[in-house]
VOGU-3710 file (C-alpha; in Angstrom, 3 decimals, decimal comma):
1> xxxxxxxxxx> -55,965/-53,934/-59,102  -59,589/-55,255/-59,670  -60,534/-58,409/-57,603  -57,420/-57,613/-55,473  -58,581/-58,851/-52,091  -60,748/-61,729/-53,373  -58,158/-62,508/-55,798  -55,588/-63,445/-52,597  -58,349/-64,646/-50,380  -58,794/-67,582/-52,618
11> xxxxxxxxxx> -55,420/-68,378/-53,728  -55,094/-68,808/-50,111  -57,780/-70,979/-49,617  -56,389/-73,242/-52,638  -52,936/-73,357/-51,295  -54,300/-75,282/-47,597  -56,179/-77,745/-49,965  -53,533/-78,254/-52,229  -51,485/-78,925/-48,519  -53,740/-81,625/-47,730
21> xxxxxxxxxx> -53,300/-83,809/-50,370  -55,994/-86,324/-49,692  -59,884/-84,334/-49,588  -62,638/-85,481/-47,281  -65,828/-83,717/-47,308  -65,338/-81,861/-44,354  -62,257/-79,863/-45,955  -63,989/-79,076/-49,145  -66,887/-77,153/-46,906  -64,365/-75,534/-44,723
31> xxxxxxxxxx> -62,870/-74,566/-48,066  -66,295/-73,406/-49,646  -67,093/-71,461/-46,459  -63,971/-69,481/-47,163  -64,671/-68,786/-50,485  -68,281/-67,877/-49,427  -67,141/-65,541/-47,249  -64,616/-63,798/-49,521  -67,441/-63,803/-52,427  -69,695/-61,823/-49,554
41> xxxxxxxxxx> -66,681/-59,440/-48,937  -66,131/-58,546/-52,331  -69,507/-57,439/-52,504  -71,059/-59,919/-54,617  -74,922/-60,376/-54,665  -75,295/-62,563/-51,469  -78,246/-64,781/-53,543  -75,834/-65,137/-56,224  -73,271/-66,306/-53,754  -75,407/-69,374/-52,400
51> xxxxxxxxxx> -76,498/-70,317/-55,832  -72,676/-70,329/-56,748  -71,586/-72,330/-53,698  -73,920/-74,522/-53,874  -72,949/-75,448/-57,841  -69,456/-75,919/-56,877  -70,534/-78,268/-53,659  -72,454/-80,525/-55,767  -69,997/-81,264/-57,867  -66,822/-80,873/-55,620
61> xxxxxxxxxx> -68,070/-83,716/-52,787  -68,713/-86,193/-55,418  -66,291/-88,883/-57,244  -64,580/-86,062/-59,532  -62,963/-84,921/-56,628  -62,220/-87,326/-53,466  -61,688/-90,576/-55,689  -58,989/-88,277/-57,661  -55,459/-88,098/-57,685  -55,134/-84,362/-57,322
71> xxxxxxxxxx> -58,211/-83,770/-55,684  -56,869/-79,829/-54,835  -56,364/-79,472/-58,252  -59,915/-80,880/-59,642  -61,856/-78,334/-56,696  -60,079/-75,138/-58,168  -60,940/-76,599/-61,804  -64,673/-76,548/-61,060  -64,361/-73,307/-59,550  -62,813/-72,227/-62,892
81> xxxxxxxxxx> -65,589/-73,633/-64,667  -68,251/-72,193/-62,181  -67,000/-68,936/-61,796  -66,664/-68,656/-65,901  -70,328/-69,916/-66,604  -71,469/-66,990/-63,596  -70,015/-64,389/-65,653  -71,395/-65,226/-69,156  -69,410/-68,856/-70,009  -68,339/-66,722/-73,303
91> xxxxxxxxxx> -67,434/-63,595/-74,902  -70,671/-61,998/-75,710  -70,109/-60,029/-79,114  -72,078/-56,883/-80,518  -74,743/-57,094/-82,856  -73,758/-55,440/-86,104  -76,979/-55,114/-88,940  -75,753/-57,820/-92,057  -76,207/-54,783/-94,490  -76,317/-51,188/-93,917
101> xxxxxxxxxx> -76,467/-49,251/-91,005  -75,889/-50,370/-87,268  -77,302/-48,605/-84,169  -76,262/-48,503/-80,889  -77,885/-46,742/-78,075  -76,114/-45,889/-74,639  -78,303/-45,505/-71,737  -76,589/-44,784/-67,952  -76,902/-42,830/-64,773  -75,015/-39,505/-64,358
111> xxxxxxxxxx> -71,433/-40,416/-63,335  -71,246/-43,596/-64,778  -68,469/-42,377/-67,528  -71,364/-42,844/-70,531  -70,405/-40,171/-72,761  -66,260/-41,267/-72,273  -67,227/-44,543/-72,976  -69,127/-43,528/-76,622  -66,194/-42,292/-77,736  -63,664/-45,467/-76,405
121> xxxxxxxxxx> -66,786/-47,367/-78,152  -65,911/-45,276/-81,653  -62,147/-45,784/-81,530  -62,638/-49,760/-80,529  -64,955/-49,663/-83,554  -62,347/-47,812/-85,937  -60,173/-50,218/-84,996  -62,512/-53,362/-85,917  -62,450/-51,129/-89,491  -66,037/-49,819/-88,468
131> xxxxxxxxxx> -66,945/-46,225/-89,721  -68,603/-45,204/-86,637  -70,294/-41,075/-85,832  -71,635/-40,287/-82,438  -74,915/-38,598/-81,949  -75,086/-35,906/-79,065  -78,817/-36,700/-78,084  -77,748/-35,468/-74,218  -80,073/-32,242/-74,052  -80,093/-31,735/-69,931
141> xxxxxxxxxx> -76,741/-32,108/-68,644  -75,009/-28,734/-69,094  -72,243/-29,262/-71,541  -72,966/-32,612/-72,608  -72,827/-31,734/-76,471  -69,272/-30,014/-75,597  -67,955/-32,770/-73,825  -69,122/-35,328/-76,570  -67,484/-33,641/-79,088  -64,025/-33,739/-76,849
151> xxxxxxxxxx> -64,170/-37,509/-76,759  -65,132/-37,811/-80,541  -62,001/-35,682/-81,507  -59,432/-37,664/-79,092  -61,024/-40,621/-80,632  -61,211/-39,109/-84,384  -64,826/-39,851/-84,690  -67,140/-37,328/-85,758  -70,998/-35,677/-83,748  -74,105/-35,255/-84,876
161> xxxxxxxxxx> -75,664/-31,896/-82,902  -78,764/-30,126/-83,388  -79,464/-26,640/-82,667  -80,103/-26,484/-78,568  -83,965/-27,010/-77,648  -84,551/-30,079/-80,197  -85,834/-32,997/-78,606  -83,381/-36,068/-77,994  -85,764/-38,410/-80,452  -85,681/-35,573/-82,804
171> xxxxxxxxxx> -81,523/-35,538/-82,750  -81,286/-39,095/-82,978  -84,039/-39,532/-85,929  -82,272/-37,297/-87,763  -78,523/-38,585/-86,910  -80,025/-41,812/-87,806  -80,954/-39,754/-91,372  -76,951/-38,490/-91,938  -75,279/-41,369/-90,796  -77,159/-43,084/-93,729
181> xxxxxxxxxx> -76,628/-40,925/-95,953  -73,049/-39,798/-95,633  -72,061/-43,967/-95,240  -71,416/-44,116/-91,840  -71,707/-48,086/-90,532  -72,520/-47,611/-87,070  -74,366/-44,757/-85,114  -73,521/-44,515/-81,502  -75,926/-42,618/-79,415  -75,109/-40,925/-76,487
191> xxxxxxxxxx> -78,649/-39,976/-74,377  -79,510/-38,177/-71,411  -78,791/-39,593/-67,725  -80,219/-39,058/-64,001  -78,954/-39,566/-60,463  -81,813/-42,480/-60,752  -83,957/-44,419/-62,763  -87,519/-42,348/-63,355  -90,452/-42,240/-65,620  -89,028/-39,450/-67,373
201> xxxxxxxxxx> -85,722/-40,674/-68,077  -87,747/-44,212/-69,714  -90,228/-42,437/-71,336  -87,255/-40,803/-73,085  -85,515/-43,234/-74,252  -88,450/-45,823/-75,153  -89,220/-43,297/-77,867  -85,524/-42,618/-78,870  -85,615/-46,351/-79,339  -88,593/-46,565/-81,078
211> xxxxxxxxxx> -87,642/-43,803/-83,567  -84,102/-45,571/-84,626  -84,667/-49,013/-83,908  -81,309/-50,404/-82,506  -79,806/-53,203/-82,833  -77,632/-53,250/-79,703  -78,789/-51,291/-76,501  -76,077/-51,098/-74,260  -75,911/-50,040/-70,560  -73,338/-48,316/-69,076
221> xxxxxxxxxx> -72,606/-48,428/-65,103  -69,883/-48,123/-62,587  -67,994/-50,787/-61,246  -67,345/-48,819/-58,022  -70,968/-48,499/-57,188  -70,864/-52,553/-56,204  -74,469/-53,891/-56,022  -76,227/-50,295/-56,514  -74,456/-50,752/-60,317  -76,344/-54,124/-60,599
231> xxxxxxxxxx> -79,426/-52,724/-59,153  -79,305/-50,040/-61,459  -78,790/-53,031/-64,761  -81,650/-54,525/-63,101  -84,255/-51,415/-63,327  -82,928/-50,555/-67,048  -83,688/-54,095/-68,404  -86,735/-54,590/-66,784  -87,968/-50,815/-68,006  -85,945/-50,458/-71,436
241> xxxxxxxxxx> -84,975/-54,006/-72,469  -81,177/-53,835/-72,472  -78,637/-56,113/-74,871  -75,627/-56,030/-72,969  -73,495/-53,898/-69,714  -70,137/-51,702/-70,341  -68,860/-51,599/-66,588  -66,599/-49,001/-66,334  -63,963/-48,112/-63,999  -63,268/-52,047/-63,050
251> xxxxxxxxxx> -59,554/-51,037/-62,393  -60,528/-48,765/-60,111  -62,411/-51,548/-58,244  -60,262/-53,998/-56,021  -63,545/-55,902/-54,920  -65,105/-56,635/-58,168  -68,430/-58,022/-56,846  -70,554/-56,510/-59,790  -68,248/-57,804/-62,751  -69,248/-61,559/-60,432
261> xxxxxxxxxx> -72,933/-61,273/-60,024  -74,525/-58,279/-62,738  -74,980/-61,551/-65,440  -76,601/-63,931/-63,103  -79,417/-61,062/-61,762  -80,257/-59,675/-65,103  -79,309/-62,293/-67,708  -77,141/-60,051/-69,499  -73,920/-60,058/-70,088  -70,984/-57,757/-69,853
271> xxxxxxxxxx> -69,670/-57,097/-72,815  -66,970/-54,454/-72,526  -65,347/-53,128/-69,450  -63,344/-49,889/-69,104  -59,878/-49,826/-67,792  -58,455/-46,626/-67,647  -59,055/-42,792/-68,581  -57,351/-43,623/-71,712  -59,288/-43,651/-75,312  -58,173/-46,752/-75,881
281> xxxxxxxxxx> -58,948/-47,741/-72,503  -61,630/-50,063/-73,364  -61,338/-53,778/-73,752  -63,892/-57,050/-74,942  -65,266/-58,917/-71,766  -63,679/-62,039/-72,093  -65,254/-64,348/-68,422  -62,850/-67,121/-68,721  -59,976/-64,270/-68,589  -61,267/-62,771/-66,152
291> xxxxxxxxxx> -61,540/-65,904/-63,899  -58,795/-66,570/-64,918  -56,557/-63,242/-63,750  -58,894/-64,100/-60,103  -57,851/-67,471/-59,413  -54,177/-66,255/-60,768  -53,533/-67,986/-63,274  -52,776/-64,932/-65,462  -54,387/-63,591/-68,276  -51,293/-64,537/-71,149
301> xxxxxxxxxx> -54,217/-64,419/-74,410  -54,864/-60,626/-73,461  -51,010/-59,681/-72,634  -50,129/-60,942/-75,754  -53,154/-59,307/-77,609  -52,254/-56,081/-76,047  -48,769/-56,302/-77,309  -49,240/-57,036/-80,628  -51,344/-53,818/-80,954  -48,221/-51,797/-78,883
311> xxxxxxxxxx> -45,236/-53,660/-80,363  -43,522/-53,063/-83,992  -42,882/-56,419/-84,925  -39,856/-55,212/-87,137  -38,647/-53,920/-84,255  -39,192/-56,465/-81,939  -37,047/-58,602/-84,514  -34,094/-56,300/-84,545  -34,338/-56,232/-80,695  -34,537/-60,085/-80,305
321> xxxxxxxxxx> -31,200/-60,547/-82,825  -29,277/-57,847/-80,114  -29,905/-59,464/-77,159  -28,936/-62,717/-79,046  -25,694/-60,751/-79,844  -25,871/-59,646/-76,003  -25,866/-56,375/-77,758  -28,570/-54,805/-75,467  -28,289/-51,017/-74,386  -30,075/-49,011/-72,520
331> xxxxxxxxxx> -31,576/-47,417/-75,615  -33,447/-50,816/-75,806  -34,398/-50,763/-72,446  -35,893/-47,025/-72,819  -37,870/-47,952/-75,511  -39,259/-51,336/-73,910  -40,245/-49,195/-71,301  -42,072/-46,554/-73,693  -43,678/-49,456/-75,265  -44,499/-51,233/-72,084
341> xxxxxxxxxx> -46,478/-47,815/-71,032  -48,397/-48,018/-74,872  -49,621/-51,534/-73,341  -51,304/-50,169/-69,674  -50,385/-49,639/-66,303  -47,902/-51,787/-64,276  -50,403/-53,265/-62,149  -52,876/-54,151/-65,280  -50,232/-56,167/-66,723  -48,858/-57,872/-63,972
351> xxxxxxxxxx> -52,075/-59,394/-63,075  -52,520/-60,676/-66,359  -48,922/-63,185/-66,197  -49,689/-66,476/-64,427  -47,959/-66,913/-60,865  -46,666/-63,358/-60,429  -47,759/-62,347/-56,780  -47,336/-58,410/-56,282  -46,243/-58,780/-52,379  -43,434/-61,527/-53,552
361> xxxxxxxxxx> -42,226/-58,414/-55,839  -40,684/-57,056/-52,360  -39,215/-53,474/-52,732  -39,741/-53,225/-56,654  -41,354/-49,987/-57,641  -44,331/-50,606/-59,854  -45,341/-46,666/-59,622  -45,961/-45,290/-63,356  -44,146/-42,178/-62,143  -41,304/-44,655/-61,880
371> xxxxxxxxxx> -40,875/-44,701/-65,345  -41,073/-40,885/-65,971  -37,717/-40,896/-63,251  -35,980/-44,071/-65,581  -36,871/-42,201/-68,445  -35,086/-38,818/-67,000  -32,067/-40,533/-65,872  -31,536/-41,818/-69,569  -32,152/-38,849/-71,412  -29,723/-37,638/-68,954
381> xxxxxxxxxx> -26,843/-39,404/-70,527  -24,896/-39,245/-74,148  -25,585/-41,767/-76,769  -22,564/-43,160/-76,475  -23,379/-44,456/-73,028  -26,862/-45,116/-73,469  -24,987/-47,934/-76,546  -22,735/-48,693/-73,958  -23,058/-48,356/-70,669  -20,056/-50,133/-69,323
391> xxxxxxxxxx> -18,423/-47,195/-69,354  -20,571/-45,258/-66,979  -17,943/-44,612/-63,724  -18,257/-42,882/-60,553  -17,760/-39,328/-62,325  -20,111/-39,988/-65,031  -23,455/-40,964/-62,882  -22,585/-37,509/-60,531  -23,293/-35,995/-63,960  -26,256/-37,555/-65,153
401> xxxxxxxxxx> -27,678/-37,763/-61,477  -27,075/-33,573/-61,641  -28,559/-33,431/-65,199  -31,733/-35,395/-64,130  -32,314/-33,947/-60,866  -32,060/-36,790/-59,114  -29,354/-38,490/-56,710  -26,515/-40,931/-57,863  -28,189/-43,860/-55,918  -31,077/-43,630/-58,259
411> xxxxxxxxxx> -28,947/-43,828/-61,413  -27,441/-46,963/-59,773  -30,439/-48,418/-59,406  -31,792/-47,808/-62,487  -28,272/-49,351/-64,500  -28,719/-52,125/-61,767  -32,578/-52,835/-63,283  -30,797/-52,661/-66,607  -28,442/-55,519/-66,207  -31,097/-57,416/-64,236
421> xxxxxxxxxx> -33,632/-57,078/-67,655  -30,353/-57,971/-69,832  -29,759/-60,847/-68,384  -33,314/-61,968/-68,227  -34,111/-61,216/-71,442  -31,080/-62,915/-72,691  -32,684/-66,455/-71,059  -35,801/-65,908/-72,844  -33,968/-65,037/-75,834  -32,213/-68,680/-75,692
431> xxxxxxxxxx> -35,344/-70,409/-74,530  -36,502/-68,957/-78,167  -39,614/-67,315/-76,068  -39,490/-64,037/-77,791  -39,590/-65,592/-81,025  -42,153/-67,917/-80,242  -44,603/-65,728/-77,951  -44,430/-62,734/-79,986  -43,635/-59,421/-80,750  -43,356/-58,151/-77,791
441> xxxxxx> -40,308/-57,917/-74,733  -40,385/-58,027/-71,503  -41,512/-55,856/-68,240  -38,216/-54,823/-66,501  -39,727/-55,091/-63,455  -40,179/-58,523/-63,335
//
């Protein structure tokens, strides 16, 4: 889970203040010197880290803190504030032309995930109603083009190719010429990448750029590369002139310290961030969110975004009047858990519902494959105990445990997760939450 360890280190730290009632200076620097520390860990830029404590010092020792009434409460507020404002302050959007035809141009270092990420770029596009086509303007990486035209079809987004030993300007002047032509709205241009920044690779794409002109230049780079990821932001906007980042792989990244300090060294901001291997696996950059999911107070705007894209609100009607008529069955339950897999993984939406602490969850299984074994042992039975499952004895679970593969104790633990998601579904049902929140149930794992 991105921001894992940094994520508990400060909850800690906010749970001794919030102990202490009363604040005197001395316990907001022994507090800052912990959250100092646990920026430094995380692998933020150490510069950016003093600029950041010192912000939150200035404020925190003055009368909005030690004259108030919940002075623990007003500290982790300006670090909210702070910690928001260091990553952006707001979603940064992309810059679409008003009329005609949009260009975006992808630079990026080998490995980064560049060319993946043009083709999570188209679907996110489709899905704003765009009519995006990608441009293959790689010529040096061996099967670049190939690999390009993968990603567009997973994404159903067409490539513009040119015969191999034409010139990446050359590919992209003339992409720039169909796209225009055939209607497209937005040209996404996938270019050429090294293991680091060099004359060559500028020179390259300064005269891409000046033969289409874009309107958003966006740099790709790897979360999991910490401060060499910022470094590499750095080089590109001081050589190319960048608009905005896409950091990839962030859930791969339990420190974080790039997403924290990339915004503050170069000045611009994130504006996507990849989440997954997924196509759809590509989400806005949203920094209050984000500070919010690290100081864990959830992330409930995105959960519930995320479901209404998953969940059939039909469906989600017909479900909420059966658990009303305590009518659930383990059909239900299979098919919150298909839909719950539509949404992410486990761990990406658990971190995004306020208060839920991943140790506190004990023995619970959060595994993915978890859900392939739930889903076995289900298919395993008839219909007519999947509608009711009351009537699932002794003999019966031998059975489905042999049809499945897998012993009776998991089959009891998986009817035993059933009734514990009945019942707690039921108590949102009558606290009208499923109406109210949305189309969407609930994990049964929580």
């Amino acid at each position: 889970m991105v921001f894992e360890g940094l994520s508990e280190k400060l909850q800690n730290t906010f749970k001794k203040l919030k102990g202490k009632g009363k604040l005197s200076e001395k316990d907001i620097n022994e507090a800052m010197r912990e959250v100092k520390l646990a920026l430094l860990e995380a692998d933020v830029n150490f510069k950016v880290v003093k600029k950041f404590i010192n912000s939150i010092k200035e404020r925190a020792v003055g009368v909005e803190v030690l004259e108030s009434l919940t002075p623990a409460q007003q500290v982790i507020k300006i670090v909210n504030e702070e910690m928001t404002q260091l990553m952006g302050g707001t979603q940064s959007k992309l810059t679409f032309s008003s009329r005609g035809l949009s260009v975006i141009l992808m630079a990026g270092l080998q490995g980064t995930g560049k060319t993946t990420t043009c083709g999570k770029l188209a679907l996110y596009l489709k899905k704003m109603n765009k009519n995006p086509i990608l441009a293959a303007c790689d010529v040096y990486r061996p099967a670049a083009v190939d690999q390009l035209k993968v990603v567009g079809e997973k994404s159903g987004v067409p490539v513009f190719t040119m015969p191999q030993g034409a010139k990446a300007e050359e590919i992209a002047e003339n992409a720039l010429k169909a796209a225009q032509k055939e209607g497209y709205d937005v040209l996404i241009i996938d270019t050429s990448g090294r293991l680091h920044i060099d004359d060559q690779l500028m020179d390259e794409l300064d005269r891409i750029k000046a033969c289409v002109m874009p309107h958003e230049i966006l740099l790709v780079v790897d979360a999991m590369t910490g401060q060499d990821a910022v470094n590499a932001a750095q080089g590109f906007n001081e050589k190319l002139g960048i608009d905005g980042i896409i950091m990839t792989k962030l859930d791969g990244d339990t420190r974080g310290g790039a997403a924290l300090s990339v915004k503050e060294v170069t000045g611009k901001p994130i504006k996507f961030i990849g989440v997954g291997e997924k196509a759809d696996a590509l989400e806005p950059f949203y920094p209050d969110r984000m500070t919010s999911r690290i100081l864990g107070m959830g992330d409930v705007l995105s959960l519930i975004e995320r479901a209404q894209e998953s969940y059939d609100d039909k469906k989600a009607k017909e479900l909420e009047k059966r658990i009303r008529n305590q009518d659930f069955n383990l059909e239900d339950f299979l098919e919150q858990l298909q839909q719950m897999k539509n949404m992410g993984s486990m761990n990406q939406i658990l971190e995004m519902i306020p208060g839920v602490n991943k140790k506190a969850l004990g023995g619970m299984q959060l595994d993915e494959k978890e859900i392939v074994h739930i889903e076995a042992i289900i298919n395993s039975m008839t219909r007519k105990e999947r509608l009711n499952p009351s009537i699932i004895n002794g003999s019966r679970r031998k059975r489905i445990a042999s049809g499945c593969g897998m012993p009776v104790s998991k089959v009891n633990s998986v009817l035993k997760q059933f009734e514990q998601t009945k019942k707690m579904m039921k108590q949102f049902s009558n606290m009208g939450k499923l109406k109210k929140k949305g189309k969407f149930g609930f994990p049964p794992f929580m």
